[in-house]
C-alpha positions as CSV (number, residue, x, y, z in Angstrom):
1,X,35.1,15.6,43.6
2,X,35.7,13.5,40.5
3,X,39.6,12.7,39.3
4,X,40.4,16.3,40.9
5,X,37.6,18.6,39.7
6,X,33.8,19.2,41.0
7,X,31.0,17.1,39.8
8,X,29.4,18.4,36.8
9,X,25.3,18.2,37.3
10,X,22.4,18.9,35.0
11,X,19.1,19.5,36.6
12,X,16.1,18.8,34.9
13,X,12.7,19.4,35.9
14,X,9.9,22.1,34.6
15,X,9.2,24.0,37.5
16,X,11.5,27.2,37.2
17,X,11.3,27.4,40.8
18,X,12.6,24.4,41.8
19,X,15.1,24.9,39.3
20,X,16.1,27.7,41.4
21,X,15.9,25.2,44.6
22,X,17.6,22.8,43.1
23,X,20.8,25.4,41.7
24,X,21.0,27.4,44.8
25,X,21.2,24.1,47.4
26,X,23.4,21.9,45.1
27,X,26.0,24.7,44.1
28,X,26.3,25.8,47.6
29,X,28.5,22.4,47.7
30,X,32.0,22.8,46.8
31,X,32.3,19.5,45.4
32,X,29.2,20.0,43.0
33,X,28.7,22.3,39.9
34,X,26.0,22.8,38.4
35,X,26.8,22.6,34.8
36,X,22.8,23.8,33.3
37,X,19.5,23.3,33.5
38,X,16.8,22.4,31.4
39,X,13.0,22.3,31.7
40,X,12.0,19.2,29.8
41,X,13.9,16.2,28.3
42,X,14.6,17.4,24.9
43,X,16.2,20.9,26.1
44,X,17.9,18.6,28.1
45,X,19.1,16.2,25.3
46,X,20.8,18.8,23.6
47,X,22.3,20.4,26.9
48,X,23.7,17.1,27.6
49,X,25.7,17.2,24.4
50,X,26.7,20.9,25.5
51,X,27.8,20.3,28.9
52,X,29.0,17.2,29.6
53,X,27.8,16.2,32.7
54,X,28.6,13.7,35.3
55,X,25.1,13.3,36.8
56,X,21.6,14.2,36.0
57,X,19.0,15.0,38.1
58,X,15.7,14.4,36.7
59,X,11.9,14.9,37.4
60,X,9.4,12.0,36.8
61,X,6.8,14.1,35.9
62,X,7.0,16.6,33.1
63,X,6.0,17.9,29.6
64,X,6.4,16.6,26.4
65,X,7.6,13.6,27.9
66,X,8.1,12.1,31.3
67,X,11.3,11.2,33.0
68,X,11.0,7.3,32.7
69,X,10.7,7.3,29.1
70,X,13.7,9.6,29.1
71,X,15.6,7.7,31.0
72,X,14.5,4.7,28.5
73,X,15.6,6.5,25.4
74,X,18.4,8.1,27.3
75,X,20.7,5.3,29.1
76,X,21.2,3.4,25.6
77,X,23.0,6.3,24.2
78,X,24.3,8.2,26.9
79,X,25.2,5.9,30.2
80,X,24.8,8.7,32.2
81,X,23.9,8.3,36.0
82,X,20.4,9.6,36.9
83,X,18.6,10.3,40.0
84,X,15.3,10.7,40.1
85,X,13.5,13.5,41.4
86,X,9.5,12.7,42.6
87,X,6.5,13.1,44.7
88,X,5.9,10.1,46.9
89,X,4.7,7.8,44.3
90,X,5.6,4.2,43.5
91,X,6.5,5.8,39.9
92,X,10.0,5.9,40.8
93,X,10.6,1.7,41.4
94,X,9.6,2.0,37.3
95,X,12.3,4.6,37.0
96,X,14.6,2.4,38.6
97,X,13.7,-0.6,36.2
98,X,15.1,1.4,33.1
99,X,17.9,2.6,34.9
100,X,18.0,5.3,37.2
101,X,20.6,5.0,40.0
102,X,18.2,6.4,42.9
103,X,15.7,9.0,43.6
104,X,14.7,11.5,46.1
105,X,11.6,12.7,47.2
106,X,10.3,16.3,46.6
107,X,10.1,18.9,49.5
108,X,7.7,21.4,50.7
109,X,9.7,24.2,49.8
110,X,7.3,26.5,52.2
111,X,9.0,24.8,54.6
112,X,12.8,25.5,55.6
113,X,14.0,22.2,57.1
114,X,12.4,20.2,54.6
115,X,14.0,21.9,52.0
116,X,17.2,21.5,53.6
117,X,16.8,17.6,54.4
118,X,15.9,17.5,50.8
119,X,19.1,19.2,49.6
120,X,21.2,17.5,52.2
121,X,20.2,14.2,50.8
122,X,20.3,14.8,47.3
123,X,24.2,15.8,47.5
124,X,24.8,12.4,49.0
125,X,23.6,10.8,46.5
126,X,25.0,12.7,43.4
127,X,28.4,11.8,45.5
128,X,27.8,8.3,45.7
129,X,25.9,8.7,42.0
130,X,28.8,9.8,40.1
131,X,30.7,6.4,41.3
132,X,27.7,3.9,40.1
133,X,27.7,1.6,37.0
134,X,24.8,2.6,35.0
135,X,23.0,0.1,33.1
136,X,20.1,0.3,30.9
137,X,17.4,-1.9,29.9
138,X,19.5,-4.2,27.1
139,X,22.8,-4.8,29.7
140,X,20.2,-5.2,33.3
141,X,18.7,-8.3,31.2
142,X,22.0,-10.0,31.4
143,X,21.8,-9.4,35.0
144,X,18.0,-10.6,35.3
145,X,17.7,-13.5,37.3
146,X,15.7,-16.2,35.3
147,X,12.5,-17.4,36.2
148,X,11.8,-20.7,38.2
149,X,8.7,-23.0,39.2
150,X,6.6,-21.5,41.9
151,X,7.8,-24.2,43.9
152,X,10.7,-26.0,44.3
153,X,11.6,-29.5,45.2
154,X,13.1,-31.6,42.4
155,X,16.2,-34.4,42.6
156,X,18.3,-32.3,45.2
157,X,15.8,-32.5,48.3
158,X,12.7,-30.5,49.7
159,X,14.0,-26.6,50.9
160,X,13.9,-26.3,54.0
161,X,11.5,-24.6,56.2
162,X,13.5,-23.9,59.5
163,X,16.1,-21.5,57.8
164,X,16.2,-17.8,57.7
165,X,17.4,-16.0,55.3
166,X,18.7,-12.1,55.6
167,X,19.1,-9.9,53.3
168,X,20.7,-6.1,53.0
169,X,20.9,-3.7,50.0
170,X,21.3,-0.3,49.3
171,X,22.2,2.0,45.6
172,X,20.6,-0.4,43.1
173,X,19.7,-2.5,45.5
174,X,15.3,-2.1,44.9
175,X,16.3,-4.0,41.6
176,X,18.7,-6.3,42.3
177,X,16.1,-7.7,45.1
178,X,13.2,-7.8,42.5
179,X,15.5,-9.7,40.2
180,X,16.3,-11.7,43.3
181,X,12.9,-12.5,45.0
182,X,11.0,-12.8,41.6
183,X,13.3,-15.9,40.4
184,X,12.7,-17.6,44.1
185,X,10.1,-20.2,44.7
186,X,6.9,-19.8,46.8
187,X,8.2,-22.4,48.9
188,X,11.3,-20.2,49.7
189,X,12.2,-20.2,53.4
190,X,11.1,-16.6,55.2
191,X,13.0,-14.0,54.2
192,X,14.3,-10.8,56.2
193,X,15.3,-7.5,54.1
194,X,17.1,-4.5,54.9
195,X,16.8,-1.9,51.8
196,X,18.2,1.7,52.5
197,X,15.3,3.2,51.4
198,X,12.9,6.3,52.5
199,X,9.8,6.2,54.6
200,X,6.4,5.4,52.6
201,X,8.7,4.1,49.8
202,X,8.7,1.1,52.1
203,X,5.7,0.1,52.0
204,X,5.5,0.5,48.1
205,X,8.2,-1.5,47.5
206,X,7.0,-4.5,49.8
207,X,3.4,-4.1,47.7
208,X,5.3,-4.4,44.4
209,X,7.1,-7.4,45.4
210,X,3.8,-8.7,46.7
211,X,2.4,-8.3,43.5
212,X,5.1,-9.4,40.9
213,X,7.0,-12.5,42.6
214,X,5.3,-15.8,43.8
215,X,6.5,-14.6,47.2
216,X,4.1,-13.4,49.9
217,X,5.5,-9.8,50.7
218,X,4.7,-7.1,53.3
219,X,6.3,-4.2,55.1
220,X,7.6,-5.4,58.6
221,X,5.8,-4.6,61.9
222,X,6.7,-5.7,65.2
223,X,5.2,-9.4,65.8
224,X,5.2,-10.5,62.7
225,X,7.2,-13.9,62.3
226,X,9.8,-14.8,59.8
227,X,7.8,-18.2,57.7
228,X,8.0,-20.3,54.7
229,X,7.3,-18.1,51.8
230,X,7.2,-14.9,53.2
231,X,9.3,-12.0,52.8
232,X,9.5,-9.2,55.3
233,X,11.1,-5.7,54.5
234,X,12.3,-3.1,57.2
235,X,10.4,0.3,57.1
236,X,12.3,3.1,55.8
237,X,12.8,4.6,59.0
238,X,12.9,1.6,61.8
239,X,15.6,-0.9,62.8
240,X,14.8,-4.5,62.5
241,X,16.1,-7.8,64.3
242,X,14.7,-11.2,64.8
243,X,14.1,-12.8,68.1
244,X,13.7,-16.5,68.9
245,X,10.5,-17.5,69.9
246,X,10.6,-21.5,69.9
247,X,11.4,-23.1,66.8
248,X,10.0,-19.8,65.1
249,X,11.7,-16.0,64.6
250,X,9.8,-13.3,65.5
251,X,10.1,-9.7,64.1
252,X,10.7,-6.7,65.7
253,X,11.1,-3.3,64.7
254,X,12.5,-0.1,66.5
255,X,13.6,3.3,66.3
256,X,17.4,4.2,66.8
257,X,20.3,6.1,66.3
258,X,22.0,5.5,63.0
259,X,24.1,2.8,62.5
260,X,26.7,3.3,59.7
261,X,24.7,6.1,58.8
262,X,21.6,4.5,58.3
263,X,18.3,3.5,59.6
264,X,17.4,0.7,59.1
265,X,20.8,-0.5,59.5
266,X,21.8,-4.0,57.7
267,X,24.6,-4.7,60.3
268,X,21.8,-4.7,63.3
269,X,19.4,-7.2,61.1
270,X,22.4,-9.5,60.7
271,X,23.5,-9.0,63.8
272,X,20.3,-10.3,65.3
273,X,20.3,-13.7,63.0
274,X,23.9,-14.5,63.6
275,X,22.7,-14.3,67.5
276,X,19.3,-15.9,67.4
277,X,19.6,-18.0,64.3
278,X,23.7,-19.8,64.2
279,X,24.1,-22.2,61.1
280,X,20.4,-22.3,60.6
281,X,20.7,-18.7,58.4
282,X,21.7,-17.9,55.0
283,X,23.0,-14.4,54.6
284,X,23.1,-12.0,51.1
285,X,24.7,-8.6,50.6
286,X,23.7,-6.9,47.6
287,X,25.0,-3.8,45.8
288,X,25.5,-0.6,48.2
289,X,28.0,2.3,48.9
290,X,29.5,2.2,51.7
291,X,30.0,-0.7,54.6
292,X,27.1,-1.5,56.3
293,X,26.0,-4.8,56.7
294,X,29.6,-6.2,56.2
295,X,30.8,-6.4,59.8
296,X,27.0,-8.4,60.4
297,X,27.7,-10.7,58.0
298,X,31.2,-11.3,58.9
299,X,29.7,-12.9,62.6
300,X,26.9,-14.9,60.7
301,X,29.6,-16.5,58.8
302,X,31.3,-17.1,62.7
303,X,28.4,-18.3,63.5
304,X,27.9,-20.9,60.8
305,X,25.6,-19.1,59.0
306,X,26.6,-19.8,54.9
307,X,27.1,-16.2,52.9
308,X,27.0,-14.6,49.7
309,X,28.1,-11.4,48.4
310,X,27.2,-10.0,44.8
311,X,29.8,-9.5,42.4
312,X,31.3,-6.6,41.0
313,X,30.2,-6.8,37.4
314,X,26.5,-7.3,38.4
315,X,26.7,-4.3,41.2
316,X,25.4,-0.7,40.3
317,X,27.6,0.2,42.9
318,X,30.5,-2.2,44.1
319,X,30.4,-1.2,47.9
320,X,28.9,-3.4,50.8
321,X,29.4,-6.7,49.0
322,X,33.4,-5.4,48.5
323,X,34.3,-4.7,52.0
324,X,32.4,-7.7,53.3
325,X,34.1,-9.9,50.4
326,X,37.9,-7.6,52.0
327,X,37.0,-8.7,55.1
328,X,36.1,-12.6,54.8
329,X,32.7,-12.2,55.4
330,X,31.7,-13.4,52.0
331,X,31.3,-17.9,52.0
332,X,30.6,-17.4,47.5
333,X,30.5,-14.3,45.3
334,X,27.8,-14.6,42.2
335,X,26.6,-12.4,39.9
336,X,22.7,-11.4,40.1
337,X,21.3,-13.6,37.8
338,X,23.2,-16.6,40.1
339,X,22.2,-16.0,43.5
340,X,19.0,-17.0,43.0
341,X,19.9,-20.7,42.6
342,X,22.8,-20.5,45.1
343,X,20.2,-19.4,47.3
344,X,17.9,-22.2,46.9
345,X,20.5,-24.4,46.7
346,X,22.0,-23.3,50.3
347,X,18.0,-23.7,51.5
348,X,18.2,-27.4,50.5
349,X,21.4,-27.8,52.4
350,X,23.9,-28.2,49.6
């Protein structure tokens, strides 16, 4: 519910069929209306002027034009929140880039259960959806972090290479760590990651980080170790901690129950470096619903570990980095486009 009355949703996507999917799941939910539908983004333009809505759903591939280009025109005019609907394909991290609050991947619809994790999930996030700060391209440039050398040492002293830093995001969080990792040096030390995001989609967004930031990026597996210049990111569907091995940390990766409703969980990662890792750790919560990852960062901070919570005006979705900021967990708030020097600053030991 929204203020007292349902959520008011617009579907969009050219398959009449999934249409059907789409209204017959979604409506199903008392808290959800669905307002219209529309089978391509200009029917849609006008029905958004009809209807009103607090959310759109919104296909990435379809006629006449596709949904990232929508969204592109769209967002400028009409903030609206948007969540992508897609086949597995790293199209949707370009959705996200104009502005899209999340996305969700298509189902099988031969196949019950699919169908129904599909719909399941997709309610969730039109909840959390309708509660997000939308920004387009223009107002996410204020937020973009700006670019530094590929290394950095300078007047303040060399970074150094025996700290770990750990990260956790969720809504709006595949952006705010691109605008993150892309404005930190190749020199950076090793970098931990827990992103709420699905299987497969993983993997993509590791190989997109590899390929746009001076950072060394890949999707964590069990053995790898934590090192200078290298950013790992938890699989969409595994736990991750660090172990001690030495004077090195050592990945590893495991399935589990959820932990504040997700898997992987950023409370077990920081968990983990607040045992293994004490005042040589850095910790960063990044936009998010919800409260994961604040309790974890709360005993890195015990532990002597220095912390940083986004602010509110740079969130998509003021959440994690709120309840961890309630609950002391937070050493300095910063806005995106800041936490990129804090962060190297923090690795030089200032």
């Amino acid at each position: 519910m929204i203020n007292g009355r349902k959520i008011r949703v617009l579907i969009i996507d050219d398959s009449p069929l999934f249409r059907q999917v789409l209204m017959k799941g979604l409506s199903a939910d008392p808290n959800i209306e669905i307002v219209e539908t529309a089978s391509d983004p200009f029917e849609a333009r006008d029905k958004i002027l009809e209807t009103e809505p607090d959310v759109l759903t919104c296909d990435i591939e379809m006629p006449k034009m596709n949904g990232i280009e929508f969204v592109r025109r769209l967002l400028p005019q009409y903030p609206l929140p948007v969540i992508m609907v897609s086949t597995v394909s790293s199209a949707v991290f370009d959705a996200m880039s104009v502005g899209a609050v999340d996305f969700v991947t298509k189902p099988d619809v031969s196949v019950h259960k699919s169908v129904e994790a599909f719909i399941f999930e997709l309610r969730a996030k039109i909840k959390v959806a309708v509660h997000t700060r939308v920004k387009h391209d223009d107002t996410r440039a204020e937020n973009k972090a700006s670019d530094v050398p590929a290394t950095s040492t300078g007047l303040f002293g060399k970074l150094n290479p025996s700290y770990i830093i750990a990260m956790g995001a969720s809504t709006g969080g595949t952006e705010a760590l691109f605008n993150v990792i892309k404005a930190l040096p190749s020199n950076m030390p090793g970098i931990v990651v827990v992103q709420h995001i699905p299987p497969v989609f993983s993997r993509m967004f590791a190989e997109r980080l590899n390929a746009q930031t001076n950072l060394n990026v890949k999707e964590a597996q069990t053995g790898d170790y934590v090192e200078q210049g290298k950013v790992i990111i938890a699989p969409g569907d595994r736990h991750i901690r660090v172990k001690k091995i030495g004077d090195k940390y050592r990945v590893e990766c495991f399935e589990g129950e959820k932990v504040n409703g997700h898997c992987p969980s950023v409370d077990v990662l920081f968990d983990s470096v607040a045992k293994e890792a004490g005042n040589h750790a850095i910790g960063l919560i990044l936009t998010g619903m919800g409260y994961d990852g604040a309790k974890g960062l709360l005993a890195m901070k015990k532990a002597g570990a220095r912390t940083v919570g986004q602010d509110e005006s740079s969130c998509v979705v003021y959440g994690m980095p709120k309840v961890a900021y309630d609950i002391g967990a937070v050493d300095k708030q910063a806005s995106l486009a800041t936490i990129p020097q804090l962060l190297i600053g923090m690795s030089k030991g200032r």
